[in-house]
Phi, psi and omega in degrees: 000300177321294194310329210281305157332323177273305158312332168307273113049281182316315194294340194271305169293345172266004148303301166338272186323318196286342158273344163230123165286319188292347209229023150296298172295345190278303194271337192267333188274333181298306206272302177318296186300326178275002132321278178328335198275272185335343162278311186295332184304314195294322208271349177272341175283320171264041174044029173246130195261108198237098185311351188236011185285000158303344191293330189282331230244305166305317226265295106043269182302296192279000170254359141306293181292349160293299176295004125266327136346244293250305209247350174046056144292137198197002188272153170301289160313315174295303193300310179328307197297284225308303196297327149272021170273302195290335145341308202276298161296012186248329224264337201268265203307356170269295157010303152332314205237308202250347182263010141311326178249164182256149173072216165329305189307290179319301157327291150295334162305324169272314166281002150330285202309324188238041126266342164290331189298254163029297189302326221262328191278337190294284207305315167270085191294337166309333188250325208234345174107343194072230205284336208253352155099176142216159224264137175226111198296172182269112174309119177294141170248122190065045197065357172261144162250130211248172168274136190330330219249300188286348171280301167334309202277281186327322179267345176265344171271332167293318187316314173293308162349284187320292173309302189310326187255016146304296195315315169289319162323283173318318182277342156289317191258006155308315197269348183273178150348298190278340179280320164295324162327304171324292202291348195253010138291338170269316186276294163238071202289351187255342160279351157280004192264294201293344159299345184100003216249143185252130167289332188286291189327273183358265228287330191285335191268348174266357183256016188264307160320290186301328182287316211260357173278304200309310199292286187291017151276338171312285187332290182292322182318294202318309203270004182263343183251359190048034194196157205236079186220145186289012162295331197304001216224357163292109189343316205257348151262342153305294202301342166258006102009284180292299201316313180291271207293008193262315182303280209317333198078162185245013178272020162186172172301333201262009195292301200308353202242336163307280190319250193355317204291276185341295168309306193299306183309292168341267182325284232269354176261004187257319187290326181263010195226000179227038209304341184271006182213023197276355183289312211290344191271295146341305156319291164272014161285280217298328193289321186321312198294300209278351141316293209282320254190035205289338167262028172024168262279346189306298179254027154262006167297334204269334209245009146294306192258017148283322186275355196281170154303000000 
C-alpha cells in the first residue's frame, strides 16, 4: 500500500505543472524538503528528534555551489552524487558521535552543531559569502547547456525520479532488520542490546541515511532557487524540516512528501492571495491537522483505505 501510494503520489504530481504552470517551482522546494523530513522521519522511528538537522540540508546546498564556483562542476548528475556523497560523509563523522545520546541531549547537541555550522557560514565571508550567500549558476545536463526555464522542467522531473526510488529505497529498509531495529530501540534499546545487536551501529547507519536524503534535498533546492545563504542551516529550518515530518506522519515514505506538499502549497497560496494575514492561515491549516489528524496526513490516507469497500 505505502508503495501504490506513493506512485500514485508521483503520477498526480507530474501532471500537475502541465495543468498549473505556477506551482512547479512551489512543488520542486516541496520535494527537496521532503526529502530532508523523510531523513528526519527514519530518525523519529527510534524516537530521537533531531532540531539541528537543517544542517545536512545546508552542507548539501553549499557543497553543489562549491563545485560549481571552487571546481567547475558544472554537470547535473555529477552535482546530485558529490553533493550527496558529502551529505553522507558529514552525516558518518557527526553521526559518530551525537547518535550516542538520547533524548533532549541528542536533540540539542545537533542543533550546537548546526549553529555552529550557521555561525561559520554567516561569518566566513571570504569562503562561503557570509550573509550575501552564494550564487548557483544553471547546471548542464549531459553536457548541453539548457535555458533557465527548460533546466527547471529537467530538475522537477529528475527530482521526482529521484523521489520515488529514495522512496522505495527507504521503504526497504524501514521493512528490513535494520529498520525494525529502530523501532526496537524506541520501546527497548537495552533488551536490543542483551540480543547482541549494538544500538550505536543501528542507529549510526539511520543518522547516515537521514544526513544523506537532508543532503540531496540541499542540492536540488540550491539549483532550484539559484542561491546559497546560510538561513538553510538555521535552527528554525531545522524546526520546519520536523514540522514537515510531524504533519505528514512516519507511518510510510510517502507521509514526509505529503507534509512538505501541503505546507509549501499552503504558504504559497496564504502569501499570494492574504499577503497580511498568511502566518495566520498557516497556523490554523497546522492546527487543524494536528487536532484532526494526530497521525498526520499519512494517516488518514490509512484511515481511507480501511474504510474504503
Amino acid at each position: 500500500m505505502p508503495l501504490l501510494l506513493l506512485l500514485a503520489g508521483l503520477a498526480v504530481m507530474a501532471v500537475l505543472p502541465l495543468a498549473v504552470p505556477w506551482l512547479q517551482f512551489t512543488l520542486t522546494i516541496a520535494l527537496a524538503k521532503g526529502l530532508a523530513a523523510l531523513g528526519v522521519a527514519v530518525l523519529l522511528r527510534a524516537g530521537l528528534i533531531s532540531i539541528g538537522h537543517a544542517m545536512f540540508f545546508a552542507i548539501g546546498a553549499y557543497a553543489t555551489a562549491f563545485l560549481m564556483r571552487d571546481l567547475a562542476v558544472t554537470d547535473f548528475a555529477t552535482l546530485i552524487v558529490a553533493s550527496t556523497l558529502i551529505s553522507a560523509l558529514s552525516g558518518l563523522l557527526f553521526g559518530a558521535f551525537l547518535v550516542r545520546y538520547r533524548a533532549i541531549f541528542f536533540a540539542m547537541l545537533n542543533l550546537a552543531v548546526s549553529m555552529v555550522l550557521f555561525s561559520l557560514l554567516a561569518k566566513l565571508y571570504g569562503v562561503t559569502g557570509g550573509t550575501d550567500g552564494i550564487r548557483v549558476a544553471t547546471p548542464s545536463v549531459f553536457g548541453m547547456a539548457l535555458a533557465r526555464p527548460v533546466f527547471a522542467d529537467v530538475l522537477y522531473y529528475g527530482g521526482l525520479l529521484l523521489a520515488g526510488l529514495v522512496g522505495f529505497a527507504v521503504h526497504r529498509y524501514l521493512k528490513s532488520p535494520l529498520g525494525a531495529a529502530l523501532s526496537a530501540i524506541h520501546t527497548n534499546e537495552v533488551r536490543l542490546e542483551y540480543l547482541g545487536v549494538s544500538a550505536w551501529s543501528v542507529l549510526l547507519v539511520a543518522y547516515t541515511l537521514s544526513a544523506t536524503l537532508a543532503g540531496l534535498g540541499g542540492a536540488i533546492a540550491a539549483m532550484a532557487i539559484g542561491h546559497v545563504v546560510p538561513e538553510f542551516a538555521f535552527w528554525t529550518e531545522s524546526g520546519h524540516i520536523v514540522l514537515v515530518a510531524v504533519l505528514g506522519g512516519i507511518g510510510g515514505v510517502v507521509g514526509p512528501f505529503a507534509g512538505s506538499i501541503f505546507l509549501e502549497v499552503v504558504q504559497t497560496l496564504a502569501v499570494g492571495f492574504a499577503a497580511d494575514a498568511w502566518n495566520l492561515i498557516i497556523g490554523l491549516a497546522l492546527i487543524g491537522v494536528i487536532f484532526f489528524l494526530p497521525r498526520g496526513l499519512y494517516g488518514l490516507m490509512e484511515t481511507r483505505r480501511r474504510t474504503s469497500p
